[in-house]
C-alpha positions in Angstrom: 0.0 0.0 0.0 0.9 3.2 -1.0 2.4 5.7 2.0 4.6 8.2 0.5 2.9 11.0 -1.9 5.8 11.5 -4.5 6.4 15.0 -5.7 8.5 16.7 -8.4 9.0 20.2 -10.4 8.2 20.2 -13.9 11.7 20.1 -15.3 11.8 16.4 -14.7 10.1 16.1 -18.7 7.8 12.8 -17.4 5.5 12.0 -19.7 1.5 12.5 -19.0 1.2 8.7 -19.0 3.5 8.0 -16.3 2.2 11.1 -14.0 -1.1 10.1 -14.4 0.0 6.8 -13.2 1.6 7.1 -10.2 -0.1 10.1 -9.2 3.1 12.5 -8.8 2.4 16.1 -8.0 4.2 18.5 -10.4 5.1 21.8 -9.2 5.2 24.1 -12.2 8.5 26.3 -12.9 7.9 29.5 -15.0 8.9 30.3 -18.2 8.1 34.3 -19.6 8.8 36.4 -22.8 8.9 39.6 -21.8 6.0 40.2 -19.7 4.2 37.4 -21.0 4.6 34.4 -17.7 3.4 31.1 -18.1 3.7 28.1 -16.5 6.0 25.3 -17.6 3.7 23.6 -20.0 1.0 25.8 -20.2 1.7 27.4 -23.7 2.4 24.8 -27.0 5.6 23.5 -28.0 4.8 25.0 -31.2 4.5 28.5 -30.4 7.0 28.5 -27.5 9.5 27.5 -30.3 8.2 29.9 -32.7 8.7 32.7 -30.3 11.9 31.8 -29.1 13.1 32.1 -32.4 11.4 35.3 -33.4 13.0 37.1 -30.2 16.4 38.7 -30.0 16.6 37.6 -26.0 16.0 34.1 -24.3 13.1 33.7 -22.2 13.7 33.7 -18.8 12.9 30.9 -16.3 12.2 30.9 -12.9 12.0 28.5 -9.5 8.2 27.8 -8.5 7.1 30.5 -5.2 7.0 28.5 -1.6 3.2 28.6 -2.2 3.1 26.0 -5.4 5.1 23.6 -3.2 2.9 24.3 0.0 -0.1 23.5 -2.2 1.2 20.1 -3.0 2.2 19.6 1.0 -1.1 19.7 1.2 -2.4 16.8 0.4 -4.1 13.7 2.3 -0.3 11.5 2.8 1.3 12.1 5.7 4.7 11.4 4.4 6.2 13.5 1.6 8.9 12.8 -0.6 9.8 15.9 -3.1 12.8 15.3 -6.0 14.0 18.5 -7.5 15.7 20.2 -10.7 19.9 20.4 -9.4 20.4 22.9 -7.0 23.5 23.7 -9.2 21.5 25.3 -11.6 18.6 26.3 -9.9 16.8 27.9 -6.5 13.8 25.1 -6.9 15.9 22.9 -4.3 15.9 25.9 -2.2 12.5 27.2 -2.3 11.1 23.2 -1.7 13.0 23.8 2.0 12.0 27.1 2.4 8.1 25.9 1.4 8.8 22.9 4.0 9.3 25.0 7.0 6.4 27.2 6.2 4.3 24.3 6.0 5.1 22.8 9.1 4.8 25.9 11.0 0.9 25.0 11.3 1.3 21.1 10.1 2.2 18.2 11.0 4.3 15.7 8.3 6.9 14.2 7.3 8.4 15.7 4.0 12.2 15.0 2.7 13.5 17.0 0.0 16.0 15.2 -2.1 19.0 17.3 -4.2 18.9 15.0 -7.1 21.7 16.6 -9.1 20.1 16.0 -12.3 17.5 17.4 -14.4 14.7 16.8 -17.5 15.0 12.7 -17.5 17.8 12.0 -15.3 15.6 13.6 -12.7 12.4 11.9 -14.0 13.9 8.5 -14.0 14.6 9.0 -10.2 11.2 10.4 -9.7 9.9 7.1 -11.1 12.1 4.9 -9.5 10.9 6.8 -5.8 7.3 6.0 -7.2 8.2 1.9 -7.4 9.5 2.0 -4.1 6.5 4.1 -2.9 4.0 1.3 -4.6 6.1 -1.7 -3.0 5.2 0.0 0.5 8.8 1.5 1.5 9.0 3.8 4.1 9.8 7.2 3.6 13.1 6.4 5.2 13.5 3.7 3.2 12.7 5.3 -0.3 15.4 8.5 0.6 18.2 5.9 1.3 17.7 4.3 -2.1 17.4 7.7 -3.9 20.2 9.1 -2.1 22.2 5.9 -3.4 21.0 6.3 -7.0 21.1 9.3 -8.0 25.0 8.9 -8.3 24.1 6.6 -10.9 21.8 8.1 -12.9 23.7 8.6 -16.5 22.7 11.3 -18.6 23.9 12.9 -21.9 22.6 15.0 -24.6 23.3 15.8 -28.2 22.2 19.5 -29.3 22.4 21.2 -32.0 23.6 24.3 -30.6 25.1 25.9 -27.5 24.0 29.2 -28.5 21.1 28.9 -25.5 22.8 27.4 -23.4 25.5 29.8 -22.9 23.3 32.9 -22.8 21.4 31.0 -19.8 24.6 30.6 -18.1 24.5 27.0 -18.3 27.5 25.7 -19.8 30.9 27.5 -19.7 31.2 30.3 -22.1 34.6 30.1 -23.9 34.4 25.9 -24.4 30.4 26.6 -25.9 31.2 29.6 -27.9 34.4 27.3 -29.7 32.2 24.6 -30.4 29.7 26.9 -32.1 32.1 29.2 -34.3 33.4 25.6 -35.7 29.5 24.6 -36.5 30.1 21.3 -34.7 27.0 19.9 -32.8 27.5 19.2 -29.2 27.3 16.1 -27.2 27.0 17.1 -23.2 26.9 15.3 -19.9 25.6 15.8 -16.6 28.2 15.7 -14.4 27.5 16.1 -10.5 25.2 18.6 -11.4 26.4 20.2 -13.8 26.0 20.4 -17.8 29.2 19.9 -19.3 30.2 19.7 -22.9 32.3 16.1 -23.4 32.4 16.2 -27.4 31.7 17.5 -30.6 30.2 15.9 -34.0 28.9 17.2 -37.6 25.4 16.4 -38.8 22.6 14.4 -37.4 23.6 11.0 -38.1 27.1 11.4 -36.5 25.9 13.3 -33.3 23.4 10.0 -32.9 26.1 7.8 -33.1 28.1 9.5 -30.7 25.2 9.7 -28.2 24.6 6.3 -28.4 27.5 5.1 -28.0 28.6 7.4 -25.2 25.8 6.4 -23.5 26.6 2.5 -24.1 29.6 2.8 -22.1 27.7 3.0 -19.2 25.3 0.1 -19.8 25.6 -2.9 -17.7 23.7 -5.4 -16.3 22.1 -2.7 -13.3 20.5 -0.1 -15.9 17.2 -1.3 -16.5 15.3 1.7 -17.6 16.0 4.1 -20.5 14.6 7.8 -21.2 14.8 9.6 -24.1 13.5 12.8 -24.3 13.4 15.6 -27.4 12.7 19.3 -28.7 10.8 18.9 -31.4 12.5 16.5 -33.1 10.2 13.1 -32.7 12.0 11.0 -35.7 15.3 11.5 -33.8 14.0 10.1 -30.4 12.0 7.1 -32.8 15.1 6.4 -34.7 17.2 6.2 -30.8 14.2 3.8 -29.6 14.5 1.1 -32.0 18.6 1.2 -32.1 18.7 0.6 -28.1 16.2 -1.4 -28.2 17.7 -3.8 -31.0 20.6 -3.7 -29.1 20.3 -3.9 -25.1 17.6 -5.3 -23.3 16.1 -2.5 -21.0 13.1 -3.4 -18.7 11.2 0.5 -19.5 11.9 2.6 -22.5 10.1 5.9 -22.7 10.0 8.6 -24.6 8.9 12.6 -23.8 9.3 16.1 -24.5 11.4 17.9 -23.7 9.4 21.1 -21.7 9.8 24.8 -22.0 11.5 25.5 -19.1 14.5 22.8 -20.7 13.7 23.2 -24.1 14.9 27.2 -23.0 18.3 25.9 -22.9 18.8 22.8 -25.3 17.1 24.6 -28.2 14.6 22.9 -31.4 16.7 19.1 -31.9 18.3 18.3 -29.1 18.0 14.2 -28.0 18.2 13.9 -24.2 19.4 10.3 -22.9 19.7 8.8 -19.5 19.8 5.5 -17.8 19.3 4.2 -14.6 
């Protein structure tokens, strides 16, 4: 029986499907043009891309307020597990503790609030993984050990077509991004503890696959059982990524999303996300 109520931010890029089935609260980031502020996933793929690339300036994203969080504390478990976007790169982490404290002012849970030093899939795959645990009847106590313990395994690298993004949002380091993209190379990156880091370079689509692939096959063992691809607009490229892992290693859950605005901010229209856990 279920005991734990899991609970995530939006930049974790789950699918509906697998939201809907575990029940996992989503705590929206923000994502605005100008004045314009919407909530991640609250305007179309299609026009956020569209306006992206009609506007001199990146959109600007933002943490969710203490009150979104507090909302989602405020439901009928009395144990609360919440997984956020890395703390390296954003104040979400932050503002879940701050909402914590403010909730238990005038309440009386349990809620842990796990770091876990990943983002888009790597964080989802976690999310889902807290969910199993959850539906196997773990104790909160039980489900943060395990977390704690995997989220130094999570693998997760990407292949974008540019940087450009990226750099402007002061995500990757400016000199190494702004080479890569004078040369018109596309860019494979990796999460590292944290922290998005370009690892190599490759020209055209079919290359920069290859190079995903196989630096994400390095890492494949008997242990990784799910896969996650996620992409920006590019659905062929995550179809095309499906059937060659899945030809070649035998994962227990494949899935595929999209990438969401608040992510899609930074890894621009094309870009394949992969992690395995």
């Amino acid at each position: 029986m279920k005991r734990v109520k899991i609970i995530t931010d939006s930049s974790c890029d789950l699918n509906k499907d697998t939201i809907e089935k575990y029940d996992i609260g989503i705590v929206k980031l923000n994502v605005s043009f100008g004045e314009d502020v919407y909530e991640d996933g609250d305007i179309e793929k299609s026009e956020f891309y569209k306006r992206m690339d009609n506007s001199n300036e990146l959109p600007k994203t933002s943490c969710p307020s203490p009150e979104k969080f507090v909302k989602h504390y405020d439901c009928k478990e009395e144990e609360i597990l919440v997984l956020t976007l890395t703390s390296k790169l954003s104040a979400t982490y932050s503002t879940a503790l701050l909402a914590k404290n403010m909730f238990l002012e005038e309440n009386n849970k349990k809620i842990e609030i796990i770091d876990t030093l990943n983002g888009s899939i790597g964080q989802g795959l976690l999310v889902v993984k807290a969910c199993e645990l959850a539906e196997e009847g773990k104790s909160l106590e039980e489900i943060v050990s395990e977390i704690e313990k995997l989220k130094n395994e999570v693998i997760f690298f990407g292949a974008l077509d540019t940087l450009e993004n990226a750099i402007k949002g002061g995500r990757v380091n400016p000199l190494a991004g702004k080479i890569i993209n004078v040369l018109n190379f596309k860019v494979i990156i990796q999460v590292i503890d944290g922290v998005v880091k370009p690892v190599d370079k490759a020209r055209g689509d079919n290359n920069c696959i290859k190079k995903v692939i196989d630096s994400v096959s390095k890492y494949i063992n008997d242990d990784k059982k799910s896969l996650a691809i996620a992409h920006s607009n590019c659905i062929e490229k995550a179809e095309k990524i499906k059937e060659i892992m899945k030809d070649k290693y035998d994962f227990k859950n494949i899935t595929i999303s999209e990438v969401g605005s608040v992510m899609g901010t930074y890894t621009s229209k094309g870009a394949i996300l992969i992690s395995i856990l």
